[in-house]
Biopython code that builds the backbone (N, CA, C, O; Angstrom):
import numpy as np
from Bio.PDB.StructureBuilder import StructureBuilder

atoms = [
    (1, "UNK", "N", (46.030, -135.863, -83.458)),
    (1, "UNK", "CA", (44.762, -135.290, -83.858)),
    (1, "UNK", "C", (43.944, -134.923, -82.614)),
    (1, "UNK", "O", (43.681, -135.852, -81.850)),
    (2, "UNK", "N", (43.583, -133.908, -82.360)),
    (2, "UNK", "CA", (41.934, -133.519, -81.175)),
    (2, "UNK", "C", (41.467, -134.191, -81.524)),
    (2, "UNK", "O", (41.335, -134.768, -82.603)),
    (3, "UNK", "N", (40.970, -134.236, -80.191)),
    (3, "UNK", "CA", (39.275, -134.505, -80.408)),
    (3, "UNK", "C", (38.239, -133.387, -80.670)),
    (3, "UNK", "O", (38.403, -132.171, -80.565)),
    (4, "UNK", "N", (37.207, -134.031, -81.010)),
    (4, "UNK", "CA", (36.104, -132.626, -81.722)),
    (4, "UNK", "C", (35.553, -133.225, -80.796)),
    (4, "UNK", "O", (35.395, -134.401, -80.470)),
    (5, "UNK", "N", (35.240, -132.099, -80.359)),
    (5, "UNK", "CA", (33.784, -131.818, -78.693)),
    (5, "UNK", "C", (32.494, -131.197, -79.611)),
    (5, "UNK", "O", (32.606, -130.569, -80.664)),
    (6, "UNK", "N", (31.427, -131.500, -79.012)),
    (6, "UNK", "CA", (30.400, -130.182, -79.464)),
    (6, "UNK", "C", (29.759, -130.199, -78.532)),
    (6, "UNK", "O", (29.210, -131.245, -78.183)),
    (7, "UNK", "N", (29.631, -129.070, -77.851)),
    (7, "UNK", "CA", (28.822, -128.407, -76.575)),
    (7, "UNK", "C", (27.473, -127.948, -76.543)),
    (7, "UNK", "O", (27.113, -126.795, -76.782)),
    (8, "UNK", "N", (26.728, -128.936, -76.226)),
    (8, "UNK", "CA", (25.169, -127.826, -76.711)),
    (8, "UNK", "C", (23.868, -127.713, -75.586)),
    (8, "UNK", "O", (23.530, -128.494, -74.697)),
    (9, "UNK", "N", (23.539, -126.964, -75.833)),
    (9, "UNK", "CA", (22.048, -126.533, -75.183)),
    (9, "UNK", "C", (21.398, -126.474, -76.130)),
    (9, "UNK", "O", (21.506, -126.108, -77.300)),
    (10, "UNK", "N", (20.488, -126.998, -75.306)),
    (10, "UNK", "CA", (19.104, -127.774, -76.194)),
    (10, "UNK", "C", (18.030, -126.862, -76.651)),
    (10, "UNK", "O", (17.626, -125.830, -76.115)),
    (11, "UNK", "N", (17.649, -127.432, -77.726)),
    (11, "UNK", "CA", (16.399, -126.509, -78.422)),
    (11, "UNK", "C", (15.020, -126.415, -77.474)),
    (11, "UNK", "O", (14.020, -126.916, -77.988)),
    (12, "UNK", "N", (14.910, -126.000, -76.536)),
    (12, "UNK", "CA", (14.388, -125.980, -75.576)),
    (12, "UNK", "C", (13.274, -124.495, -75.101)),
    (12, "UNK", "O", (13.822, -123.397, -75.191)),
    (13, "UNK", "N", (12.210, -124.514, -74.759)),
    (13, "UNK", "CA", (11.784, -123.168, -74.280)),
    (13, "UNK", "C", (11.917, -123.037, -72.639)),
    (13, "UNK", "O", (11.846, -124.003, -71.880)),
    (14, "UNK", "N", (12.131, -121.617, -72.212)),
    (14, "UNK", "CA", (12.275, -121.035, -70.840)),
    (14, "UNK", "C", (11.572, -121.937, -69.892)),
    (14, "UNK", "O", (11.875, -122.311, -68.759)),
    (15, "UNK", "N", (10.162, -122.283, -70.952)),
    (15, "UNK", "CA", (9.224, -122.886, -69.693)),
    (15, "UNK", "C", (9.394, -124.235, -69.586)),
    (15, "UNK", "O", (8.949, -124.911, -68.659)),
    (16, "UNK", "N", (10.112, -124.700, -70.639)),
    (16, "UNK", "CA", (10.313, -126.348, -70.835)),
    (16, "UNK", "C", (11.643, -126.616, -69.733)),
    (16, "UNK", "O", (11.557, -127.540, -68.925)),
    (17, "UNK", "N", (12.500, -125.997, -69.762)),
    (17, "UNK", "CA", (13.597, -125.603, -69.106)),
    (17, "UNK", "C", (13.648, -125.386, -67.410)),
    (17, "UNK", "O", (14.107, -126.086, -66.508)),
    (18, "UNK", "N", (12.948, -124.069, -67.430)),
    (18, "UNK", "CA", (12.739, -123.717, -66.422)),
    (18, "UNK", "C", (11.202, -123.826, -65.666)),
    (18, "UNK", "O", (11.451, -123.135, -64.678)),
    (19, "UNK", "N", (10.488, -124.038, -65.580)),
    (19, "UNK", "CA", (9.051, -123.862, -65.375)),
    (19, "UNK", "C", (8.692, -122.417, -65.508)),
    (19, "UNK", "O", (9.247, -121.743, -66.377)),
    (20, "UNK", "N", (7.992, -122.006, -64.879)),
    (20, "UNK", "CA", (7.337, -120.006, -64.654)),
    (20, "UNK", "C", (8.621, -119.694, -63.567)),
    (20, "UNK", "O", (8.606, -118.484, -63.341)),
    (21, "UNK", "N", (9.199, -120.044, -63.175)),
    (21, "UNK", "CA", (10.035, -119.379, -61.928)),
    (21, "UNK", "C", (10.969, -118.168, -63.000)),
    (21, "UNK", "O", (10.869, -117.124, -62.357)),
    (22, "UNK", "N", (11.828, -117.838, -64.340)),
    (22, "UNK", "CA", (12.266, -117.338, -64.650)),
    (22, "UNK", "C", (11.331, -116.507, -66.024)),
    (22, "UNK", "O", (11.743, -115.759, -66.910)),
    (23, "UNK", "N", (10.107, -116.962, -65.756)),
    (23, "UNK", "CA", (9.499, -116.340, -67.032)),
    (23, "UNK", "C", (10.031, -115.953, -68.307)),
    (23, "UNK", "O", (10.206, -116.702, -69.268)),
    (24, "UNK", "N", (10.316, -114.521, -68.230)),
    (24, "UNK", "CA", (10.717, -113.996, -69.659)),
    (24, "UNK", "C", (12.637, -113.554, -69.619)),
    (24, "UNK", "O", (13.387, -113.129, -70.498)),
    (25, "UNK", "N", (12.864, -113.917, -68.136)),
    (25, "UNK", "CA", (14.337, -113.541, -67.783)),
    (25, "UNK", "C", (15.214, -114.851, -68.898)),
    (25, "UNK", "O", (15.951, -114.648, -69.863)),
    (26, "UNK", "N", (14.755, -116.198, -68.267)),
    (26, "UNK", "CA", (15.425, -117.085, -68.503)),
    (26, "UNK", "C", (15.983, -117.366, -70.030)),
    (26, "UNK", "O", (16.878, -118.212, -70.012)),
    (27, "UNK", "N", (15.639, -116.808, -71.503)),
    (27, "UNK", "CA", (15.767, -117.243, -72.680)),
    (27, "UNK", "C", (16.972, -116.266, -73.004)),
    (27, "UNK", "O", (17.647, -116.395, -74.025)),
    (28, "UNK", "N", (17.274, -114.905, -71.700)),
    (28, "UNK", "CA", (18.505, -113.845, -72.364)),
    (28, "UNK", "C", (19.809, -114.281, -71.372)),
    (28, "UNK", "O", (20.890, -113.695, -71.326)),
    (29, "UNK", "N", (19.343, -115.662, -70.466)),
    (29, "UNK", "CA", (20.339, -115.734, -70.099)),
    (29, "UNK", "C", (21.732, -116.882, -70.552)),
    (29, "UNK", "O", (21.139, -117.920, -70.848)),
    (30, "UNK", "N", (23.014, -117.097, -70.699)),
    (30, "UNK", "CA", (23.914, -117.594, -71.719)),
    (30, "UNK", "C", (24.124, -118.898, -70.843)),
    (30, "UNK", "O", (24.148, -119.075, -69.625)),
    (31, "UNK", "N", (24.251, -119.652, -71.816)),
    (31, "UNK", "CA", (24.297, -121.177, -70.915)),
    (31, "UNK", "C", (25.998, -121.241, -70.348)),
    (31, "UNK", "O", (26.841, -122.017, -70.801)),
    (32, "UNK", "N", (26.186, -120.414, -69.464)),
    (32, "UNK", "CA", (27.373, -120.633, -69.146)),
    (32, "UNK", "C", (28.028, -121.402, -68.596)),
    (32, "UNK", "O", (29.162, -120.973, -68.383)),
    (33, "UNK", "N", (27.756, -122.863, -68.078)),
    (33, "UNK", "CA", (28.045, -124.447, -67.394)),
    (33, "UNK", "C", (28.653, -124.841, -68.605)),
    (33, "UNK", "O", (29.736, -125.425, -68.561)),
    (34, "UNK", "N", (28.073, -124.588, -69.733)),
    (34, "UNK", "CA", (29.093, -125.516, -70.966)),
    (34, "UNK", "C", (30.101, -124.346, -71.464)),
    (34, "UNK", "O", (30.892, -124.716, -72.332)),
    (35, "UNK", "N", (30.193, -123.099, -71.085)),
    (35, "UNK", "CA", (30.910, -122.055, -71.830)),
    (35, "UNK", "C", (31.790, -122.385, -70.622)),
    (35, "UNK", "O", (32.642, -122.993, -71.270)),
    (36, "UNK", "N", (32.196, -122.444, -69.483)),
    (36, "UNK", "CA", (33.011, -122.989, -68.685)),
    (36, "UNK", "C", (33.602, -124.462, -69.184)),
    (36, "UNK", "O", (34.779, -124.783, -69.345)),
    (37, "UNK", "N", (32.816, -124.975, -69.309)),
    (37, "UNK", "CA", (33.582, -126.454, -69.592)),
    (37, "UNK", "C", (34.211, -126.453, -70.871)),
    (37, "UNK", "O", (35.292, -127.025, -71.015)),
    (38, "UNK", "N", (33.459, -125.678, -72.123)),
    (38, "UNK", "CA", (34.516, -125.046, -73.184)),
    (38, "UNK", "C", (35.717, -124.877, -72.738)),
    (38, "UNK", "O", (36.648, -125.649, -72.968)),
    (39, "UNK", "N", (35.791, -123.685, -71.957)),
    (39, "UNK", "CA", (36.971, -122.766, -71.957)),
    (39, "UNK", "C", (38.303, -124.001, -71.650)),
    (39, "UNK", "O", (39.322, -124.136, -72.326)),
    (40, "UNK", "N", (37.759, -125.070, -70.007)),
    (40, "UNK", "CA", (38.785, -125.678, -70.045)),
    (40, "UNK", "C", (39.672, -126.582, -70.892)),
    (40, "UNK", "O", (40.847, -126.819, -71.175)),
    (41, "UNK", "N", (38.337, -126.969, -71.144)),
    (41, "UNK", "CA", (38.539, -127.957, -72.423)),
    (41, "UNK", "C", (39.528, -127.613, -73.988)),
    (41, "UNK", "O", (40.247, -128.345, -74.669)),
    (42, "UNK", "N", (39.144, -126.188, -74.107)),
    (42, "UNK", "CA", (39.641, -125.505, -75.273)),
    (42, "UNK", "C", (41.313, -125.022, -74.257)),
    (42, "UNK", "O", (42.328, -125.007, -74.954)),
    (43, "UNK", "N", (41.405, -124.845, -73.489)),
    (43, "UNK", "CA", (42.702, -125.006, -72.440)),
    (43, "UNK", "C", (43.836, -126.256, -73.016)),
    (43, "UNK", "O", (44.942, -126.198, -73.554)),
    (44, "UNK", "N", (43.304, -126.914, -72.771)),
    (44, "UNK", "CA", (43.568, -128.543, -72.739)),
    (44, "UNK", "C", (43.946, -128.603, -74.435)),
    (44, "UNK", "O", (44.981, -129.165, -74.792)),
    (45, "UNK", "N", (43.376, -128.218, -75.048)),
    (45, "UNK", "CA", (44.225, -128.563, -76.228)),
    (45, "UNK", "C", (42.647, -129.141, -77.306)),
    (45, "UNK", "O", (42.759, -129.168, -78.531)),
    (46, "UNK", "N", (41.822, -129.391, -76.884)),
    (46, "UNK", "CA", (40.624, -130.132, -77.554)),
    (46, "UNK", "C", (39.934, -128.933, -78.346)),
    (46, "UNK", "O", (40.047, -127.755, -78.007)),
    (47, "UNK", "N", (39.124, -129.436, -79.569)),
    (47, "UNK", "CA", (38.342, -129.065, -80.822)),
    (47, "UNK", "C", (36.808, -128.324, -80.283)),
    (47, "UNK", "O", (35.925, -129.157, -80.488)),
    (48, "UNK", "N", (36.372, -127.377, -79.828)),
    (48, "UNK", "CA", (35.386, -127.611, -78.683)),
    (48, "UNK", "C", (34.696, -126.221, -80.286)),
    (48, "UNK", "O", (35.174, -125.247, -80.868)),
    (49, "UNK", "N", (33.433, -126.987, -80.328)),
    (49, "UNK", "CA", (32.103, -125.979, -80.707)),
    (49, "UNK", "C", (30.838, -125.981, -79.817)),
    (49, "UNK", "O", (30.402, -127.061, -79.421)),
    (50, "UNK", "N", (30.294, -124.944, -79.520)),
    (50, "UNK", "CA", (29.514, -124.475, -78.648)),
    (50, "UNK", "C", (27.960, -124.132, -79.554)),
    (50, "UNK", "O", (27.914, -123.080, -80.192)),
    (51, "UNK", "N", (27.011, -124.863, -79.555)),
    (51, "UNK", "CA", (25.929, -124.754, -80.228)),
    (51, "UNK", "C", (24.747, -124.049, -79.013)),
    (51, "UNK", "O", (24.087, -124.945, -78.487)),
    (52, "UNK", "N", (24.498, -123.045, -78.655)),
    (52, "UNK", "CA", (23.230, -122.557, -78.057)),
    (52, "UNK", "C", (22.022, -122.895, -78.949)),
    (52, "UNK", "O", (21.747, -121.939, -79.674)),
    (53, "UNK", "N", (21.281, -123.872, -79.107)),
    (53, "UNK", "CA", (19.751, -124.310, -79.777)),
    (53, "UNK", "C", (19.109, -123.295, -79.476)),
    (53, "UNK", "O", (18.603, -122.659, -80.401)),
    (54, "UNK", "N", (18.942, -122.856, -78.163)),
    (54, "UNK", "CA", (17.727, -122.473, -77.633)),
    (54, "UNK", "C", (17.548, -120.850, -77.774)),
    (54, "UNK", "O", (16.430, -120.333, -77.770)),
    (55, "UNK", "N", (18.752, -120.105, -77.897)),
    (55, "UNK", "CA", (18.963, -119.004, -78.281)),
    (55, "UNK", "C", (18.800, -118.825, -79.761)),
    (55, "UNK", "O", (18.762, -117.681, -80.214)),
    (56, "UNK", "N", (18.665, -120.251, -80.836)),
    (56, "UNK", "CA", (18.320, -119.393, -82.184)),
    (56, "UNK", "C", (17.509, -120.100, -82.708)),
    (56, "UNK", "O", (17.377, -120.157, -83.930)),
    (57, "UNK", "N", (16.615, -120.965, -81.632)),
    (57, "UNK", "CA", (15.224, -120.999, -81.690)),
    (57, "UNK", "C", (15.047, -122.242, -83.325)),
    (57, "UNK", "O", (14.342, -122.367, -84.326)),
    (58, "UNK", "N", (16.349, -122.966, -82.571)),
    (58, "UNK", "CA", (15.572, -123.928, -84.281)),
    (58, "UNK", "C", (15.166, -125.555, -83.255)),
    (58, "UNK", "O", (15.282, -125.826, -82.060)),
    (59, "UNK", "N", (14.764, -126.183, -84.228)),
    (59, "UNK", "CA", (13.598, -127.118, -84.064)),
    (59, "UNK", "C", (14.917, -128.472, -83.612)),
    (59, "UNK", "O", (16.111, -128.493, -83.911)),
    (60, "UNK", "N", (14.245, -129.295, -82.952)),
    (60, "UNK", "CA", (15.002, -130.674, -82.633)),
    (60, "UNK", "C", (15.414, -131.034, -83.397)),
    (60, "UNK", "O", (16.598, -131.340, -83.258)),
    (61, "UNK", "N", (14.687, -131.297, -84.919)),
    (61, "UNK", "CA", (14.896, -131.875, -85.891)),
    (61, "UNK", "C", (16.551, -131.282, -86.610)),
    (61, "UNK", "O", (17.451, -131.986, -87.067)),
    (62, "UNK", "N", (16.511, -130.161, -86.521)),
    (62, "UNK", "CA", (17.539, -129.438, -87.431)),
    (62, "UNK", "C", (18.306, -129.600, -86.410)),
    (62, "UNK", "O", (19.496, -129.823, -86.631)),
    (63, "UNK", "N", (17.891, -129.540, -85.227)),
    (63, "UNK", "CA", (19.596, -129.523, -84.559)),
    (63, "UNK", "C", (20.167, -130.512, -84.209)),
    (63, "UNK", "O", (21.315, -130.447, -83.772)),
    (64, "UNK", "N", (19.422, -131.797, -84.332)),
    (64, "UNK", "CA", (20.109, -132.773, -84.587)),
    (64, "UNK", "C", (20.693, -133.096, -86.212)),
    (64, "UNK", "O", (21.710, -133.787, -86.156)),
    (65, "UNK", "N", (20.398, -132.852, -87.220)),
    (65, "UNK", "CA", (20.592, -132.701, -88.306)),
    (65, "UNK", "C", (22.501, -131.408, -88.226)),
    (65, "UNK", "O", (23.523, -131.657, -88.865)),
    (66, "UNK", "N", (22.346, -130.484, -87.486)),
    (66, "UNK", "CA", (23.261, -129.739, -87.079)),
    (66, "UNK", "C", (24.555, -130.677, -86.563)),
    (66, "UNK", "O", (25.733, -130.796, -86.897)),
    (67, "UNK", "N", (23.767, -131.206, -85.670)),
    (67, "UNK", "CA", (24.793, -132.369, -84.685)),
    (67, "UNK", "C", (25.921, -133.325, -85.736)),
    (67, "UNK", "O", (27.106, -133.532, -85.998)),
    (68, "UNK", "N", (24.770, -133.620, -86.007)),
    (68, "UNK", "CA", (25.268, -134.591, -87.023)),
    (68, "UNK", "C", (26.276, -134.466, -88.354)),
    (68, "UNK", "O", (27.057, -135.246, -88.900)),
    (69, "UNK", "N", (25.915, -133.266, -88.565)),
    (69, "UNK", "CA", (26.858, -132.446, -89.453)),
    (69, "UNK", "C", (27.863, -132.301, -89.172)),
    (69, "UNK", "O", (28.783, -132.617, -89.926)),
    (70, "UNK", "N", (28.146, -131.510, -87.398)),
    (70, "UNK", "CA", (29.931, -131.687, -86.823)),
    (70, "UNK", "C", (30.831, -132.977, -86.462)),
    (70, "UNK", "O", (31.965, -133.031, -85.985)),
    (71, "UNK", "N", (30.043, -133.879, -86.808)),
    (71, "UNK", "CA", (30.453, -135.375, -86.011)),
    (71, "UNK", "C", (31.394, -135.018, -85.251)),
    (71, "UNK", "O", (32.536, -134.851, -85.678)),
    (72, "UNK", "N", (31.072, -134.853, -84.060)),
    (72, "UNK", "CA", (31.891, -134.730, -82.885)),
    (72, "UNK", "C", (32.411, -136.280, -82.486)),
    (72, "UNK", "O", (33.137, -136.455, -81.507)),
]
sb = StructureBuilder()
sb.init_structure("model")
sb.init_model(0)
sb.init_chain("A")
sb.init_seg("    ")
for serial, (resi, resn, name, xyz) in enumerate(atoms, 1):
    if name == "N":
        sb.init_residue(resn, " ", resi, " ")
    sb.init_atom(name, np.array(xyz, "f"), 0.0, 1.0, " ", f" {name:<3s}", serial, name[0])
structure = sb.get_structure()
């Protein structure tokens, strides 16, 4: 049996994240540190889902509720 991974970035805003240094750049850019560690991982043979929070803008609450749903 895999293992189930779940990869996520956090429900988070640009400024919570980043301070003002990326302003309005930082929310179009793709969290690619875990889309790398996907890829190897999904290499390797492992169950890997990739949750971006912060790109669809839902609340802590639900995305832990989300989390919890894949039991990784």
């Amino acid at each position: 049996m895999k293992s189930k991974i779940l990869l996520v970035n956090p429900p988070a805003g640009a400024k919570e994240l980043y301070g003002d240094i990326f302003r309005g750049v930082a929310p179009s850019l793709p969290p690619l540190g875990i889309a790398y560690i996907a890829a190897v991982l999904i290499d390797r043979g492992f169950d890997v889902v990739m949750q971006d929070y912060a790109l669809r803008n839902i609340s802590i609450e639900k995305a832990v509720n989300d989390i919890l749903e894949h039991n990784p």
